[in-house]
DSSP file (Angstrom, degrees, kcal/mol; ACC not computed):
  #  RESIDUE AA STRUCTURE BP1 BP2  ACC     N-H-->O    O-->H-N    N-H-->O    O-->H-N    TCO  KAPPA ALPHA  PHI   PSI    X-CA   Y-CA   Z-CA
    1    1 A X    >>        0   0    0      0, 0.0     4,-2.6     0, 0.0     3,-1.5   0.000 360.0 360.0 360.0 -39.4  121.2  122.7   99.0
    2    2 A X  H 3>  +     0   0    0      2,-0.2     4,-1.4     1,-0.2     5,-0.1   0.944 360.0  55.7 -38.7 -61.9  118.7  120.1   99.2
    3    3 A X  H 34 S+     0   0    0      1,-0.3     4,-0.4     2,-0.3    -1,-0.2   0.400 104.6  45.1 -75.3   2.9  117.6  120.8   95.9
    4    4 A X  H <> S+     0   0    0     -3,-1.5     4,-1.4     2,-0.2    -1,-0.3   0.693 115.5  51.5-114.7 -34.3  120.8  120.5   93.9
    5    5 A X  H  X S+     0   0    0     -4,-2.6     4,-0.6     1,-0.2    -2,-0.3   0.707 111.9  50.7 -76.6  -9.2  121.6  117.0   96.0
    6    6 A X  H  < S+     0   0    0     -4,-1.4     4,-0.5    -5,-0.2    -1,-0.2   0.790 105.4  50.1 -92.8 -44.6  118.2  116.2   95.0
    7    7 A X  H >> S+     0   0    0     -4,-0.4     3,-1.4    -3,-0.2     4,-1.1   0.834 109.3  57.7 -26.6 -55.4  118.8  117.1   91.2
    8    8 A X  H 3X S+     0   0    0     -4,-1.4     4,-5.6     1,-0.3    -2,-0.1   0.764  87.1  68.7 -66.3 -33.5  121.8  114.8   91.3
    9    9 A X  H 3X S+     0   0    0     -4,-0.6     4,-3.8     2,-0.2    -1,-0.3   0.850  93.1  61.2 -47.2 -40.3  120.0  112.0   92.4
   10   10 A X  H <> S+     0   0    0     -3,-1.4     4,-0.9    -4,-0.5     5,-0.3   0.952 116.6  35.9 -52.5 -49.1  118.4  112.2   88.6
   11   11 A X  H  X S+     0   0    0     -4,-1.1     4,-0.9     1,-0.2    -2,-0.2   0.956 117.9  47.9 -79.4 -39.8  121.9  111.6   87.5
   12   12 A X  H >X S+     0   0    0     -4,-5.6     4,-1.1     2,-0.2     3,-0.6   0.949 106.1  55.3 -38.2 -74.9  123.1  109.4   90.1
   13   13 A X  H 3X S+     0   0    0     -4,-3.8     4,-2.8     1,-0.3    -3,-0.1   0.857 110.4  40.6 -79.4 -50.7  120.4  106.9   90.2
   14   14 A X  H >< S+     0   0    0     -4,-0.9     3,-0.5    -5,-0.2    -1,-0.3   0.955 113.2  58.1 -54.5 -21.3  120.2  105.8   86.4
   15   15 A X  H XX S+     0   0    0     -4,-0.9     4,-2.2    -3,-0.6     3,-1.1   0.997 109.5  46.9 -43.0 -66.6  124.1  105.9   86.7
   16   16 A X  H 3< S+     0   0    0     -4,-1.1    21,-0.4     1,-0.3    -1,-0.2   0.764 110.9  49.5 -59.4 -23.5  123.5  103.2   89.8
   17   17 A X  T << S+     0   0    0     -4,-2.8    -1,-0.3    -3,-0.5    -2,-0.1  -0.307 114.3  42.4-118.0  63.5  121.2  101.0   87.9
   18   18 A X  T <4 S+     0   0    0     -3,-1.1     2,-0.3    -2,-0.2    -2,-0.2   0.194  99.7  87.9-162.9 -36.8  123.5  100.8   84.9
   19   19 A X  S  < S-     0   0    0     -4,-2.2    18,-0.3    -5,-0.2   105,-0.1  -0.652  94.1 -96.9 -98.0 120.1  126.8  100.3   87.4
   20   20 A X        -     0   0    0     -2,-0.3   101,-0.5    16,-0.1    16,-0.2   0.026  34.0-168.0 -51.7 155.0  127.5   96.5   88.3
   21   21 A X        -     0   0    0     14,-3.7    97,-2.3     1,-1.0   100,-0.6   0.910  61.5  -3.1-116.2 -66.4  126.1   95.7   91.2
   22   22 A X  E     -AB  35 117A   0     13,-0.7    -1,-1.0    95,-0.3    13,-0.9  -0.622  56.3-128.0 -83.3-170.4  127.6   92.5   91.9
   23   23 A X  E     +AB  34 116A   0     93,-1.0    93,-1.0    11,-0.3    11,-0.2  -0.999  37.4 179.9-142.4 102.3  130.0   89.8   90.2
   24   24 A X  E     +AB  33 115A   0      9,-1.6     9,-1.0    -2,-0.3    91,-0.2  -0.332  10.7 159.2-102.4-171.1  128.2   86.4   90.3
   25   25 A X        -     0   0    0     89,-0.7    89,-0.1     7,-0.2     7,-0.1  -0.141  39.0-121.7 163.9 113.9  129.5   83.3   89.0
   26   26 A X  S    S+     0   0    0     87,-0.2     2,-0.3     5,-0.1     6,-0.1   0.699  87.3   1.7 -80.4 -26.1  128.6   79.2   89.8
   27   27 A X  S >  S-     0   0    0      4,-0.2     3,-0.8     3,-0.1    87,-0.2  -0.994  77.8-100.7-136.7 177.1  131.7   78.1   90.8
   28   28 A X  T 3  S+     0   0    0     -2,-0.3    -2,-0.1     1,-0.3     4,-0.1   0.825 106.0  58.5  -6.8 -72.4  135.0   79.2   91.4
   29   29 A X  T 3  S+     0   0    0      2,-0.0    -1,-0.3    -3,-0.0     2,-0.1   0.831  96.8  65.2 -62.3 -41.0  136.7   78.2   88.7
   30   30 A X  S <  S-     0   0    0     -3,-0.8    -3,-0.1     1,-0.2     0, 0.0  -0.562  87.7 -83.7 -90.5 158.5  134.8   80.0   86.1
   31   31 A X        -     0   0    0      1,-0.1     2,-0.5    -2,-0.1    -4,-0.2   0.145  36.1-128.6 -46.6 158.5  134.4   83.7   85.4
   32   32 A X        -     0   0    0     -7,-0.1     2,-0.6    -6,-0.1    -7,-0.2  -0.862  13.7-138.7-116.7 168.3  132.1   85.8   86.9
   33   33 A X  E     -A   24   0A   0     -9,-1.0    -9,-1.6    -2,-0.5     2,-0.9  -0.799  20.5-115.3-131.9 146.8  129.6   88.2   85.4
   34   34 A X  E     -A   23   0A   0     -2,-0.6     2,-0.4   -11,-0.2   -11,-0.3  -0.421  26.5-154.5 -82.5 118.1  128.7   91.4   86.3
   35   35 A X  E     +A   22   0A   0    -13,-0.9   -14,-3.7    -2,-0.9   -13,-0.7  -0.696  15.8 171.6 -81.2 117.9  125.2   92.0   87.5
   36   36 A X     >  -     0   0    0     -2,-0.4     4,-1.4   -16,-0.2   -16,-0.1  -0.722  46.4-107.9-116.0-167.1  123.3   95.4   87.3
   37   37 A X  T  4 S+     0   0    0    -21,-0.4   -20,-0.1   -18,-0.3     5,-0.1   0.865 123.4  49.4 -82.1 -15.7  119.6   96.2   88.0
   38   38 A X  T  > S+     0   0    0      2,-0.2     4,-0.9     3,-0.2     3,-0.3   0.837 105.8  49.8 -56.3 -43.8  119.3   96.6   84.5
   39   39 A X  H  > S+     0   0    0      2,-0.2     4,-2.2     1,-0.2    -1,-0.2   0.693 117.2  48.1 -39.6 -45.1  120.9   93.5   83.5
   40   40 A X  H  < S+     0   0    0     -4,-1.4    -1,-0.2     1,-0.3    -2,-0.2   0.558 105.6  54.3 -83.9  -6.8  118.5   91.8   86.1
   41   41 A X  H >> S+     0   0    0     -3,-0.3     4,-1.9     3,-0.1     3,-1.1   0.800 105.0  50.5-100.4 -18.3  115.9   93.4   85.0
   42   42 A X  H >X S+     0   0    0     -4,-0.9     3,-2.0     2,-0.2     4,-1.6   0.989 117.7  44.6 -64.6 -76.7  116.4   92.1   80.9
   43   43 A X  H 3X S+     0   0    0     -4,-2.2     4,-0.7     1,-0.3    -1,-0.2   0.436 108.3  56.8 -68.1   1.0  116.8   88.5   82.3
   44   44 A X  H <> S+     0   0    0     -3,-1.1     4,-3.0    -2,-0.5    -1,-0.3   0.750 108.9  45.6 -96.2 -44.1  113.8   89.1   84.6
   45   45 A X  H << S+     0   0    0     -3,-2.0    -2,-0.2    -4,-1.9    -3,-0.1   0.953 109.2  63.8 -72.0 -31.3  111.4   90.1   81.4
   46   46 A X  H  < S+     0   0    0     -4,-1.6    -1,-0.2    -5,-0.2    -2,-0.1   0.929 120.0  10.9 -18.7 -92.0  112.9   87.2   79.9
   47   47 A X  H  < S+     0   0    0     -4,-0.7     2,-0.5     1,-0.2    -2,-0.2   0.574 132.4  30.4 -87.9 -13.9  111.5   84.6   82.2
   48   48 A X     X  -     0   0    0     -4,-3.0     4,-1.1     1,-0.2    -1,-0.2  -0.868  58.6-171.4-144.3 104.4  108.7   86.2   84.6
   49   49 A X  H >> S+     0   0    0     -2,-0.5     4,-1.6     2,-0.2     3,-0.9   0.985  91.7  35.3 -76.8 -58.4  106.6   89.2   82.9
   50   50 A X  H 3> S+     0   0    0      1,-0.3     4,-1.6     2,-0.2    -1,-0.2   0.856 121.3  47.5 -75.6 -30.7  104.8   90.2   86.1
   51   51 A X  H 3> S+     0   0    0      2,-0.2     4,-2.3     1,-0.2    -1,-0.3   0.836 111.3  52.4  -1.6 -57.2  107.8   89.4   88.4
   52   52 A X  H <X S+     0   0    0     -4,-1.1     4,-2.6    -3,-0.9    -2,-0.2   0.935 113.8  41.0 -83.4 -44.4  109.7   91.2   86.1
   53   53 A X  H  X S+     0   0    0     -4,-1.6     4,-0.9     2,-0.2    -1,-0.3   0.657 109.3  56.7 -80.3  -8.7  107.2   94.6   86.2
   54   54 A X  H >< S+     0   0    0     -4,-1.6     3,-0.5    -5,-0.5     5,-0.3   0.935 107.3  48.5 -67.0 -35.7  106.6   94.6   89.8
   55   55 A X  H >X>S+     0   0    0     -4,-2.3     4,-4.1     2,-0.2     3,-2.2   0.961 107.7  54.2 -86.4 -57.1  110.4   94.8   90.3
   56   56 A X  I 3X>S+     0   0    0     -4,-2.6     4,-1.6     1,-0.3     5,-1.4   0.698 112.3  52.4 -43.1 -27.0  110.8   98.0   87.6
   57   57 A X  I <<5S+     0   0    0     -4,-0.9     5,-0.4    -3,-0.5    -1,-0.3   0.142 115.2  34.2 -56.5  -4.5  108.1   99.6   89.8
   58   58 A X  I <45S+     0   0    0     -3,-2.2    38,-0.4     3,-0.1     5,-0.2   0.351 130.2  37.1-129.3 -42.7  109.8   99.2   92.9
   59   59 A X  I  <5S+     0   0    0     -4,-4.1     4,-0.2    -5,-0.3    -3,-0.2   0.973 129.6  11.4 -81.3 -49.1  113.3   99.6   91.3
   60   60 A X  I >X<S+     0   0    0     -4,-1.6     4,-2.5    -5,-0.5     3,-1.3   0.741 126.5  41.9 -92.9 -81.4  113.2  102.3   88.6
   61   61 A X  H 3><S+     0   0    0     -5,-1.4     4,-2.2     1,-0.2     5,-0.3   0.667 112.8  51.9 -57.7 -35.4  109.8  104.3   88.7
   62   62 A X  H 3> S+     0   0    0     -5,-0.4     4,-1.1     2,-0.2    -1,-0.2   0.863 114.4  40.9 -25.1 -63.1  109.5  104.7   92.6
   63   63 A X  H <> S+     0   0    0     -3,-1.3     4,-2.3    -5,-0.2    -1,-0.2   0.873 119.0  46.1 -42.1 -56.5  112.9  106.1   93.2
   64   64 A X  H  X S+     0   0    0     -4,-2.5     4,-1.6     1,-0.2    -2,-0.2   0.896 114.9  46.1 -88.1  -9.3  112.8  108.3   90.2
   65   65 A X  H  X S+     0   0    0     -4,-2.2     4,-2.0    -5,-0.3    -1,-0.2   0.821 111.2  47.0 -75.4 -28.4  109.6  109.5   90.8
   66   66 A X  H  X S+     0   0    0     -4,-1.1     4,-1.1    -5,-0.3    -2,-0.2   0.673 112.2  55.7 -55.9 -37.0  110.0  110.2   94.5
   67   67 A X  H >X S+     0   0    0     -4,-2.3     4,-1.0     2,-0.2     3,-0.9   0.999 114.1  40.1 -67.2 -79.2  113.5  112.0   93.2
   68   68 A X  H 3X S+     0   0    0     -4,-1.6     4,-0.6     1,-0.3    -2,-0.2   0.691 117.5  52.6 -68.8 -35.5  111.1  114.5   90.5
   69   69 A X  H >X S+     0   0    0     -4,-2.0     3,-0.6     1,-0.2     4,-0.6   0.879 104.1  50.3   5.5-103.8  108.6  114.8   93.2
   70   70 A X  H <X S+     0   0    0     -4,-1.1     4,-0.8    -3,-0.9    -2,-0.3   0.484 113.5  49.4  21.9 -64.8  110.9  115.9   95.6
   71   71 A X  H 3< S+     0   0    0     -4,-1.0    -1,-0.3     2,-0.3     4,-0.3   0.416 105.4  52.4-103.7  -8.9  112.1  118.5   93.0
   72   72 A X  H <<>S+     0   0    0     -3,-0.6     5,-3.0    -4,-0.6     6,-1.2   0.750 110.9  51.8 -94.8 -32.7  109.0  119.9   92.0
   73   73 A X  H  <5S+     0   0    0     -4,-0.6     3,-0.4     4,-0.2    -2,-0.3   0.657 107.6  47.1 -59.7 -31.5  108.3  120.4   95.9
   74   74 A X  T  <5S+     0   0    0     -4,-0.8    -1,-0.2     1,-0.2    -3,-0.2   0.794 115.4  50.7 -93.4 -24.4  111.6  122.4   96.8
   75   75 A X  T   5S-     0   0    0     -4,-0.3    -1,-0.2     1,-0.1    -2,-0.1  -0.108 121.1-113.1-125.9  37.0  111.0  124.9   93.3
   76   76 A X  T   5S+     0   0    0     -3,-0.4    -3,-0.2     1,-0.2    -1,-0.1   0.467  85.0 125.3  65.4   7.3  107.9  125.3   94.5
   77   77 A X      < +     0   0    0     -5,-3.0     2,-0.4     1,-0.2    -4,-0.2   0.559  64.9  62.5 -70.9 -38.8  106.0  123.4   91.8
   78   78 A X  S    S-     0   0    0     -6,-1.2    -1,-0.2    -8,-0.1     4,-0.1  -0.970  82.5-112.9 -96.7  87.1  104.3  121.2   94.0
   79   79 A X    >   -     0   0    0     -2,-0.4     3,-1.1     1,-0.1    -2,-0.1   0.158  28.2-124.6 -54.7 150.2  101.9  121.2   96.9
   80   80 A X  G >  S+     0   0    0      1,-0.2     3,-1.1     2,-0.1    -1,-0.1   0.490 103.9  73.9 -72.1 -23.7  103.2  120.3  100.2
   81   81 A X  G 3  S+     0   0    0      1,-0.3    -1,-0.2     2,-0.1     3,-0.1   0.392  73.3  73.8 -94.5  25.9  100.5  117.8  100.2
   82   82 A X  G <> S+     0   0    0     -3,-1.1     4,-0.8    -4,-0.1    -1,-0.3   0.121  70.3  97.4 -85.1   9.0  101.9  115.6   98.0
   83   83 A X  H X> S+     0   0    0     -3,-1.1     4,-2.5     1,-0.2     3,-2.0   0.990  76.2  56.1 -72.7 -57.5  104.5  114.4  100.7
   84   84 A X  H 3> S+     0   0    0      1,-0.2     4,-1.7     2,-0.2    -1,-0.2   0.818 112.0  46.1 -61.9 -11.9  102.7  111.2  102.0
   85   85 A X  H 3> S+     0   0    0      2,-0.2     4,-1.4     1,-0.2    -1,-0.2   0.798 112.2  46.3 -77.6 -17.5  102.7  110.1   98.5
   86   86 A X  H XX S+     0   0    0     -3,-2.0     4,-2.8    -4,-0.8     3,-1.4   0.967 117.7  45.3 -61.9 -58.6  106.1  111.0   98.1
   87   87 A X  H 3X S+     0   0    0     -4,-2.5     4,-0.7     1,-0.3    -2,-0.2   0.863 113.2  47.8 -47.0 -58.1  106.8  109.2  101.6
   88   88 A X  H >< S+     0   0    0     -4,-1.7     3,-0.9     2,-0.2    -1,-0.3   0.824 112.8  56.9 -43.9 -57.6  104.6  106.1  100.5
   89   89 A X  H XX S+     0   0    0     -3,-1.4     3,-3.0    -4,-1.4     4,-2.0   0.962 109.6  44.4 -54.8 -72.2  107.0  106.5   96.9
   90   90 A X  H 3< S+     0   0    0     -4,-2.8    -1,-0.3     1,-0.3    -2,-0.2   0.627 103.6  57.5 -74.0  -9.2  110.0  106.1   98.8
   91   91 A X  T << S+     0   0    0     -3,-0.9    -1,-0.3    -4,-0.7    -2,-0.2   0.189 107.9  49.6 -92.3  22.2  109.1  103.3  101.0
   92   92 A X  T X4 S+     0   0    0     -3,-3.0     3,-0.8   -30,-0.1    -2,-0.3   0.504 105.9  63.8-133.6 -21.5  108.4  101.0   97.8
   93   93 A X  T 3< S+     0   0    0     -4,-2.0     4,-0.2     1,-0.3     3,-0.2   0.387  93.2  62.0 -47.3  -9.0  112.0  102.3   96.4
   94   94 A X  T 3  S+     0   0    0      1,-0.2    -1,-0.3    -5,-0.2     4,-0.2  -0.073  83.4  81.8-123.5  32.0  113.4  100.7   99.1
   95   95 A X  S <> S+     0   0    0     -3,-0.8     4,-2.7   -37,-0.2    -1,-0.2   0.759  81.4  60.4 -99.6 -29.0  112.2   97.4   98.0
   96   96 A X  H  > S+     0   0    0    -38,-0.4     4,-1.3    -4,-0.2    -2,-0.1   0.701  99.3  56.9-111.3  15.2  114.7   96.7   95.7
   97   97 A X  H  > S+     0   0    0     -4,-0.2     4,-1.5     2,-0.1    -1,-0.2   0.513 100.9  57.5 -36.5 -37.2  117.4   96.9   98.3
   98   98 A X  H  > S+     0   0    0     -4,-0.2     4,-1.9     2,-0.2    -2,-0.2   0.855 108.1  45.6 -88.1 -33.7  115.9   94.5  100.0
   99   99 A X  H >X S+     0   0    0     -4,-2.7     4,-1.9     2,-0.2     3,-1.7   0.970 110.4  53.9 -38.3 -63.0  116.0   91.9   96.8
  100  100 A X  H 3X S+     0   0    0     -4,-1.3     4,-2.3     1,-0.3     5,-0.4   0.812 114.7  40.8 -41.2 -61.9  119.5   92.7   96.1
  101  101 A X  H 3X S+     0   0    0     -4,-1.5     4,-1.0     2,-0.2    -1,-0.3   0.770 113.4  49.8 -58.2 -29.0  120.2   91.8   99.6
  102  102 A X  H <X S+     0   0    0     -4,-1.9     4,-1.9    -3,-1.7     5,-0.3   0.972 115.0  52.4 -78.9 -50.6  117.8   88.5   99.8
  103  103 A X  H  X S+     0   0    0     -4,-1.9     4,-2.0     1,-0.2     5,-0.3   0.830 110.6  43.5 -50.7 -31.2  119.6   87.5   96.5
  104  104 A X  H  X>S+     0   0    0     -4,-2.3     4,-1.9     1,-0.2     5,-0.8   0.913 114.2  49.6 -72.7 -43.0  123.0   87.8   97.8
  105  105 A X  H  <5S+     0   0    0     -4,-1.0     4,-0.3    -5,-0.4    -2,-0.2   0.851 109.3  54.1 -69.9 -29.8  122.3   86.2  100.9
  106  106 A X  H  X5S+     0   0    0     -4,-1.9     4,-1.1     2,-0.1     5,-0.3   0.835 111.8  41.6 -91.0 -26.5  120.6   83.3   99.2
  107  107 A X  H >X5S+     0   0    0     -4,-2.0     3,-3.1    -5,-0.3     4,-2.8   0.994 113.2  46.8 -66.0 -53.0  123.3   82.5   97.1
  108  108 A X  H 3<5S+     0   0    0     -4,-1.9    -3,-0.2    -5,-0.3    -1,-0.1   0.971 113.4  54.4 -46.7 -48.2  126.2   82.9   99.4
  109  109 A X  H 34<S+     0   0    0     -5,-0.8    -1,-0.3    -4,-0.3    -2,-0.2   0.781 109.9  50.6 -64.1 -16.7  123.9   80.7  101.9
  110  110 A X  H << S-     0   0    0     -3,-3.1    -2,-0.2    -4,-1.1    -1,-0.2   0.888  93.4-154.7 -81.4 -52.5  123.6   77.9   98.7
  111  111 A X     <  +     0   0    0     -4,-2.8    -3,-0.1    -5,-0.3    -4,-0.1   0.429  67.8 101.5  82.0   0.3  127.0   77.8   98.3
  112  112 A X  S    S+     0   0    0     -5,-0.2   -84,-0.2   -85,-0.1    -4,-0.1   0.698  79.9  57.8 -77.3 -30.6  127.3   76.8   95.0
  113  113 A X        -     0   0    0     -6,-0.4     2,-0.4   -86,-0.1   -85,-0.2   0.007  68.6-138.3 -63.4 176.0  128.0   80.5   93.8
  114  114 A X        -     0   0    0    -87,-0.2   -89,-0.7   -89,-0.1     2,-0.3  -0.763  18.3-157.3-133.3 159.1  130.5   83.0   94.6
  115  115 A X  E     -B   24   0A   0     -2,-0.4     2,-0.4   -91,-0.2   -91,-0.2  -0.957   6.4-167.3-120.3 119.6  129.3   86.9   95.1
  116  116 A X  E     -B   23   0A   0    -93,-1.0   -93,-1.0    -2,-0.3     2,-0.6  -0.978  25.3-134.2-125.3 121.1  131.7   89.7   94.6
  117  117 A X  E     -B   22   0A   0     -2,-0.4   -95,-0.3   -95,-0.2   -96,-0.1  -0.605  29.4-150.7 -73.6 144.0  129.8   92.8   96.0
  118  118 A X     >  -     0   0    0    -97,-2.3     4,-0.9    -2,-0.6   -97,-0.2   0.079  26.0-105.1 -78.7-175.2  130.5   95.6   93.0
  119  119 A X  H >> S+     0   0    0      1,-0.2     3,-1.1     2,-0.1     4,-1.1   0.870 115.5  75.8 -98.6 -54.0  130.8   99.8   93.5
  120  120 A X  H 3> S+     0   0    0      2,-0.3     4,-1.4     1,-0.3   -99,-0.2   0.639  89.4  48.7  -2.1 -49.4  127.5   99.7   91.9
  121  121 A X  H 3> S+     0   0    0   -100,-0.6     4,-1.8  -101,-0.5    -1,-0.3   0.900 111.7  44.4 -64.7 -52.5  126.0   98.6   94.7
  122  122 A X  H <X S+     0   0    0     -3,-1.1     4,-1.3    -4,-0.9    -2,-0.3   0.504 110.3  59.6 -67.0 -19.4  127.4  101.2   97.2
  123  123 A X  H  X S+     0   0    0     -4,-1.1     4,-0.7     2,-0.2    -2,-0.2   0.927 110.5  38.7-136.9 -74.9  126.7  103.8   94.6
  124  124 A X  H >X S+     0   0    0     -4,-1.4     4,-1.9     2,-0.3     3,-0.9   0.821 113.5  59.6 -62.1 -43.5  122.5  102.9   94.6
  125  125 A X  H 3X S+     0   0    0     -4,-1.8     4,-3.2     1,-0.2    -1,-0.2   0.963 105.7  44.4   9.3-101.6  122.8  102.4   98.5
  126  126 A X  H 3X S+     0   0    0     -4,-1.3     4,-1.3     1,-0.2    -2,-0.3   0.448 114.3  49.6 -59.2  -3.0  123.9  105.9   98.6
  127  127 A X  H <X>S+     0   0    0     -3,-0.9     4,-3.0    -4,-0.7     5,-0.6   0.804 118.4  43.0 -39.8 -49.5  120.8  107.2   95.9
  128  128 A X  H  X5S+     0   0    0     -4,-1.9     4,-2.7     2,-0.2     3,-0.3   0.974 116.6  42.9 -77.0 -42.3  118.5  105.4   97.9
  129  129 A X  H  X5S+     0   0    0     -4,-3.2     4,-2.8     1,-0.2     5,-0.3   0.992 121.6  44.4 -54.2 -72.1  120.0  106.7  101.7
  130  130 A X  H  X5S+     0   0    0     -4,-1.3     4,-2.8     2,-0.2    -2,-0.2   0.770 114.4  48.3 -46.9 -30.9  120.4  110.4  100.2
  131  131 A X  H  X5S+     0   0    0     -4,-3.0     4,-2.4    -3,-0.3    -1,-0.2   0.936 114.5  44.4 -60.1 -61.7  116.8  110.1   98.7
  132  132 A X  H  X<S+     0   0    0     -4,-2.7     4,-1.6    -5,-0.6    -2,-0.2   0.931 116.9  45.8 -48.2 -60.4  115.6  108.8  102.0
  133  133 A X  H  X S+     0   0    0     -4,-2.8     4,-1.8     1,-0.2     3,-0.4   0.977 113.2  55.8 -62.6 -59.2  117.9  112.0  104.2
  134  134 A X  H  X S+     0   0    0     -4,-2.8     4,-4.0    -5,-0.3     5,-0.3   0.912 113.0  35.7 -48.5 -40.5  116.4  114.4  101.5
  135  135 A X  H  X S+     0   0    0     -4,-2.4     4,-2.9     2,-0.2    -1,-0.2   0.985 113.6  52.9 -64.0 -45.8  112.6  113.5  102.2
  136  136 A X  H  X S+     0   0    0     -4,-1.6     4,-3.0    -3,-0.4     3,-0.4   0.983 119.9  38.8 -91.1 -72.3  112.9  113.1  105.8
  137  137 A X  H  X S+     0   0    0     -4,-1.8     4,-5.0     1,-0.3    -1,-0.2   0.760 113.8  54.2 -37.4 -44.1  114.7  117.0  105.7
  138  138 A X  H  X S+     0   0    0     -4,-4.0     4,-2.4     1,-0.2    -1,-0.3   0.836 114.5  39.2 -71.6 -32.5  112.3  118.2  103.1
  139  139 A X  H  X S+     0   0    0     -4,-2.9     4,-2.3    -3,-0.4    -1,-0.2   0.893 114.6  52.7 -71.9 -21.6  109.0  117.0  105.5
  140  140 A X  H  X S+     0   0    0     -4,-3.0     4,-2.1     1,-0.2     5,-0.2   0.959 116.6  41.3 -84.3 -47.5  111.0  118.4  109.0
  141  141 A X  H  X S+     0   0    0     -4,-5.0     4,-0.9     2,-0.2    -1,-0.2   0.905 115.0  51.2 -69.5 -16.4  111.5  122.3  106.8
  142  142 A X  H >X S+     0   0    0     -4,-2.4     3,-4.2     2,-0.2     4,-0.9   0.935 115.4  42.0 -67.6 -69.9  107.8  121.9  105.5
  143  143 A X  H 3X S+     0   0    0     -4,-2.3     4,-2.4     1,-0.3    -2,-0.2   0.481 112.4  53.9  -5.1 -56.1  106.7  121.3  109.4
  144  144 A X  H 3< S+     0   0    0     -4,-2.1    -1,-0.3     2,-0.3    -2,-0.2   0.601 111.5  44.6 -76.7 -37.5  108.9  124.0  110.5
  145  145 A X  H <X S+     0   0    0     -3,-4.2     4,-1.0    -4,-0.9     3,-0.4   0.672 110.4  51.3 -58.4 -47.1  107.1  126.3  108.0
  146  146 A X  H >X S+     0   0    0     -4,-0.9     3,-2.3     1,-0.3     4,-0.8   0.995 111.2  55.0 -83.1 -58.8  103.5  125.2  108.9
  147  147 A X  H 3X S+     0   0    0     -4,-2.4     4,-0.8     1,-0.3    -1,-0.3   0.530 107.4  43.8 -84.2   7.6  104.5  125.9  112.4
  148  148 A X  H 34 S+     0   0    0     -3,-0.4    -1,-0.3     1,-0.2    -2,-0.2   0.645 113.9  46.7-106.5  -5.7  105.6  129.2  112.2
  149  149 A X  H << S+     0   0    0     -3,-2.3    -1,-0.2    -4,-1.0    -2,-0.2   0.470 112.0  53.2-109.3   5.1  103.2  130.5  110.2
  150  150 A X  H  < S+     0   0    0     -4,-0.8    -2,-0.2     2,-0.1     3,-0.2   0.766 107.4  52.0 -34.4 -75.2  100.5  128.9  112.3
  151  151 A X  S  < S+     0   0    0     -4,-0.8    -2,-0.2     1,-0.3    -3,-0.1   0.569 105.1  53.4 -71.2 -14.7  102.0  130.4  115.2
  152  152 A X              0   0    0      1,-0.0    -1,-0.3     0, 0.0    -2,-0.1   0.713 360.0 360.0 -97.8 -18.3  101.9  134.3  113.6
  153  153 A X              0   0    0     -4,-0.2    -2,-0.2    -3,-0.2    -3,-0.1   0.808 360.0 360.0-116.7 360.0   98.2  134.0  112.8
């Protein structure tokens, strides 16, 4: 099972960084416009080049490389001692959660803005949670493995 929610994740996650994420807007009165990480990431190469690729490392290639990892490891593809890099992989995926959130928080905290959180958001959430449940399972059945075959010889 692991390894088909882990597949899905391939589809899921560009799906999540494609899917508005929020609905920004500078005041009230005016429209808002829908933010994804993609969106954010065009208007990041725009203005800040190295900004703009630290954040595509942390957003796209971490994740999806932790994902294909992951999947090369359950179909047997993979050494089992490629998991702390996997691990290491997936704790720099979780960085650009932490933007999203410092951006929301700083606007709402300005007050000039409005924020409408999007499904987008909850959608990459759950990539990045299930990515996280999948590793954490995939290291407890390697363990489980090393200890039993330890423990016959």
């Amino acid at each position: 099972m692991l390894r088909y929610l882990n597949l899905a994740l391939l589809v899921a996650y560009p799906v999540a960084w494609c899917a508005p994420l929020m609905r920004a807007g500078l005041l009230p009165l005016f429209g808002l416009s829908e933010i994804s990480v993609m969106t954010g990431l065009q208007s990041l190469w725009a203005s800040d080049v190295f900004l703009a690729l630290v954040v595509t490392v942390f957003a796209l290639f971490a994740p999806y490389l932790k994902t294909i990892g992951l999947a090369l490891l359950h179909w047997d593809l993979l050494s089992p001692r490629c998991l702390p890099a996997l691990r290491v992989l997936g704790k720099l995926a979780m960085a650009d959660i932490f933007l999203i959130a410092l951006y929301i928080t700083l606007t709402k905290g300005i007050g000039v803005g409005r924020i409408e959180v999007a499904w987008g958001l909850y959608l990459l959430t759950a990539c990045i949670l299930a990515s996280m449940w999948i590793g954490l399972r995939t290291e407890q059945k390697r363990d489980t493995r090393t200890t039993v075959s330890d423990s016959e010889t």
